[in-house]
C-alpha positions as CSV (number, residue, x, y, z in Angstrom):
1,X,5.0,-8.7,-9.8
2,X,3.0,-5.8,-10.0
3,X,-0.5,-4.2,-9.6
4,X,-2.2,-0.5,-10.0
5,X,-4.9,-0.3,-7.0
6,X,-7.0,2.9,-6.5
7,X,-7.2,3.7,-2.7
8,X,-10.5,4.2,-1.2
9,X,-10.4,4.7,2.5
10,X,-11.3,8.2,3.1
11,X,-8.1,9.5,4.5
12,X,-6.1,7.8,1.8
13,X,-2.7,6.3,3.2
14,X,-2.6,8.3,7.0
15,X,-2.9,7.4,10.3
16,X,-4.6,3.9,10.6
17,X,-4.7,2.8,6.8
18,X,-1.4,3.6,6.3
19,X,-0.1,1.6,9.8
20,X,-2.3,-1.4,9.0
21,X,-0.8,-1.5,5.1
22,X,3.1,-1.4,6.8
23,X,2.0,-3.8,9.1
24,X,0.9,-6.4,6.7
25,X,3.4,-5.7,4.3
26,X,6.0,-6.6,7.2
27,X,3.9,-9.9,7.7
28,X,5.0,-11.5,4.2
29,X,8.1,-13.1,2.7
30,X,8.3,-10.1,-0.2
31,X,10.0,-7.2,-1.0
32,X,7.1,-4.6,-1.5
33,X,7.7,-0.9,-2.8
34,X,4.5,1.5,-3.6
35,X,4.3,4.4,-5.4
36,X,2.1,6.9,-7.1
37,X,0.7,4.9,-10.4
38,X,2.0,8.3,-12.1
39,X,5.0,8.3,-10.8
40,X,8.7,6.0,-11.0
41,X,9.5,6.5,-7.5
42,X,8.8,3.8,-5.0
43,X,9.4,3.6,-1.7
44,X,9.9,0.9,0.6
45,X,6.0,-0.7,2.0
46,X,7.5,-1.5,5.4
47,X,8.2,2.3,6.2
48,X,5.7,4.2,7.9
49,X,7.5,7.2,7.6
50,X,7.9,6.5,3.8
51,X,4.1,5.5,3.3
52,X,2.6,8.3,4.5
53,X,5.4,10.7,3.1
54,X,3.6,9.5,-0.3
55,X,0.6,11.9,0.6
56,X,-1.5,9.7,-1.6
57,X,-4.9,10.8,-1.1
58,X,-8.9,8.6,-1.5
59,X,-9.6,8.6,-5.3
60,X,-5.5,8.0,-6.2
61,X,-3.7,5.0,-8.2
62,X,-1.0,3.5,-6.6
63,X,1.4,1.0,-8.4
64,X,2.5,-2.1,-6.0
65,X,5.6,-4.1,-6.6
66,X,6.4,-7.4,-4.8
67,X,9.4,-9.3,-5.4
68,X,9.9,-13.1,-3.0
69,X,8.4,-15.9,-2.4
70,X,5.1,-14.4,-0.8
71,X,4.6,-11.4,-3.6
72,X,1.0,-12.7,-5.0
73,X,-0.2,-13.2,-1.2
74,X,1.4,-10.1,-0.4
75,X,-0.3,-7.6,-3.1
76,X,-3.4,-9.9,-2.4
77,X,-3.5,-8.4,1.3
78,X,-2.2,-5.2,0.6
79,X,-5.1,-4.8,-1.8
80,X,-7.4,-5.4,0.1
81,X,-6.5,-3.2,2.5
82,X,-6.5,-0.1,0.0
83,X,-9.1,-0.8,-1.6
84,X,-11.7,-1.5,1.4
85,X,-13.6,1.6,3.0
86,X,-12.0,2.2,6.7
87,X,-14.8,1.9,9.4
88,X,-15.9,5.0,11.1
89,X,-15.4,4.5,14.5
């Protein structure tokens, strides 16, 4: 299963965003990979250090892919995560 989601919190996939997308990816029964939506390489959702190695920045695609039994729920969640303004705090 797979999806193309732009990412709108301001600081893209860093510091909180990107620690609150591994650690709902690591709450589901799926095997998620992300990637730049222009790119082939994936890397593994559950890593922070390969999350925010992406760079991806506010504005970019990125292409989800969930394989198990939780993969709809999963992309569901992680979705909503990129795709939802952070709150200033």
């Amino acid at each position: 299963m797979e999806r193309i989601v732009t990412v709108v919190p301001e600081d893209g996939l860093h510091a909180r965003p990107a620690s609150k997308f591994v650690e709902t990816a690591n709450e589901f029964d799926a095997d998620v990979q992300l990637g730049r939506a222009d790119s082939d390489g994936l890397a593994p959702a559950a890593s922070m250090l390969a999350v925010t190695g992406l760079g991806v920045a506010a504005g970019e695609d990125v292409r989800l892919v969930a394989e198990g039994d939780d993969a709809e729920a999963t992309l569901d969640a992680l979705e909503a995560i990129l795709s939802t303004p952070e709150a200033k705090q």
